[in-house]
N, C-alpha and C positions, 0 to 999 in steps of 0.2 A: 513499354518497359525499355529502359537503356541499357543496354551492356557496352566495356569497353573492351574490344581487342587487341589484343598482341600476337607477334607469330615470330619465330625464328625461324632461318631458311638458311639454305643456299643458294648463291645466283650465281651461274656462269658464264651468263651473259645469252644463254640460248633458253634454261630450262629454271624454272623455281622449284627446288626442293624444299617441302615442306619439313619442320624436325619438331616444332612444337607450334602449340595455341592455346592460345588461353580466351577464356570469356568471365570476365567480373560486374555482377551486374550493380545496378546506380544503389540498389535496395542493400545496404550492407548486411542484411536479416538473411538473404539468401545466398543459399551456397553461390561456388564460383565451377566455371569447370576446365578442366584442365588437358593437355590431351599431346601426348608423343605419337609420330607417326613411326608407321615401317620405313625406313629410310635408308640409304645408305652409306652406310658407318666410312668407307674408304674415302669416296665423294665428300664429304663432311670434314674428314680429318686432312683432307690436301687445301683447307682451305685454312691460312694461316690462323683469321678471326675465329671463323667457327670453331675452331678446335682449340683457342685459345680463353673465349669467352662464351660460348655457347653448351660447347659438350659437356663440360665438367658440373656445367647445372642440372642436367638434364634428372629426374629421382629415379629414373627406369624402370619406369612401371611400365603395363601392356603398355605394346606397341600398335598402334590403329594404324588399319590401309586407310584410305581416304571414304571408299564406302562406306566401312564401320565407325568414321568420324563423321561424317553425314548422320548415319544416325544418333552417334549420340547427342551431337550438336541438338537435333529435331528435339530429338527428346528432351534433352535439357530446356529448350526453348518451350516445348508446353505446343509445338507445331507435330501434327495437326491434332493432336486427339482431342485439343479442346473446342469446344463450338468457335465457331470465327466470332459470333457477335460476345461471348464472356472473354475473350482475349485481346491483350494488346498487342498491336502491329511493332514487333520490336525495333529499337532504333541502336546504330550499332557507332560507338567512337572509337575513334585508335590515334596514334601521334606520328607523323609524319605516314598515314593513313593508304597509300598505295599499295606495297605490296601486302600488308594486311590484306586487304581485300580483297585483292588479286590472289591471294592464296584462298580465303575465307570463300568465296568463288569458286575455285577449282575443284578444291572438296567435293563439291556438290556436281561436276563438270565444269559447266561455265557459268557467265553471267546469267545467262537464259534458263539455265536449267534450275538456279534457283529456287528453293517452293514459290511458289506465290504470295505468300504469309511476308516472304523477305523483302525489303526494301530493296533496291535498284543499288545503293549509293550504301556509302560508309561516311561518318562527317569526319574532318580534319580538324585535331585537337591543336595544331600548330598554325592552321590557317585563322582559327577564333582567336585564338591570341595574338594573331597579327592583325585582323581586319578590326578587331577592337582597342586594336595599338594597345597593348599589352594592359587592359585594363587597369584604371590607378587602383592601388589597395593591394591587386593580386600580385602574390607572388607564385611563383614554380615552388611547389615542395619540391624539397632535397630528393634527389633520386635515390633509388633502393639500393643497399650494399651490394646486392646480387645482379644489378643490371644486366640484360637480356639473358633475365628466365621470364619466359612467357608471364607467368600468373602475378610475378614479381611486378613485370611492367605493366599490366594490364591493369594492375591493383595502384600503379604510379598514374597511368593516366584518369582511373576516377577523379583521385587526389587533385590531380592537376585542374579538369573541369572545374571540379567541384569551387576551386581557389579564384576561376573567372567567375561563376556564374552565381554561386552561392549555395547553399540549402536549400533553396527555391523552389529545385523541381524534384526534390526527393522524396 
């Protein structure tokens, strides 16, 4: 199964604070899931953009530590209660794809601690449009009025795939 992610953060250049993530999967029949962390509100608002472009989207609902996003992540994914052989090994996109992952990662600790179920790697929705020299036909849908809200983007970069690669694999 494909999902695409998104995250909003803060970087200070030492530490990534996580503030939101989203997961929207390719199957638009299935829900999407959504998820604000415990964060810290002072750190966040000294940051001109975040607090320009991020906070004000936020819906503020519960707030998750990263443990309790771990699980609900697992759980949304269907990892592990379903047998390994009736499930599929999920596959994760995002756009300009690093610190996504780097967050999407941390959650969980690190790279390593990952389940096992998780893929290693995150694809780059900006590197396919490049290494395919911006496929003839495809355009960028229009980006969301609400740019960087997590679920907002997450549900942009379907869009965006979907515009290289086609229906094909849905």
């Amino acid at each position: 199964m494909i999902y695409f992610l998104d995250t909003e953060f803060v970087d200070d250049g030492e530490t990534i604070m996580p503030i939101s993530l989203a997961l929207v999967p390719l199957d638009r029949r299935r829900r999407s899931l959504y998820l604000e962390f415990d964060f810290d509100q002072e750190k966040a608002e000294a940051h001109n953009f975040v607090r320009e472009n991020v906070l004000p989207q936020l819906v503020g609902q519960e707030q998750y530590s990263r443990g309790q996003a771990a699980s609900a992540i697992l759980s949304y994914l269907g990892l592990p209660s379903q047998p390994a052989e009736s499930r599929d090994r999920p596959e994760f996109w995002a756009y300009y794809a690093s610190y996504d992952w780097v967050i999407f990662c941390q959650v969980f600790g690190t790279l390593m601690a990952l389940p096992k179920e998780c893929p290693r790697i995150c694809f780059d929705l900006q590197q396919l449009w490049l290494i395919h020299a911006r496929p003839a036909g495809a355009a960028r849908p229009p980006q969301p009025h609400n740019v960087h809200f997590a679920l907002a983007d997450a549900e942009w970069n379907r869009e965006f795939y979907l515009a290289m690669v086609g229906e094909s694999r849905t």
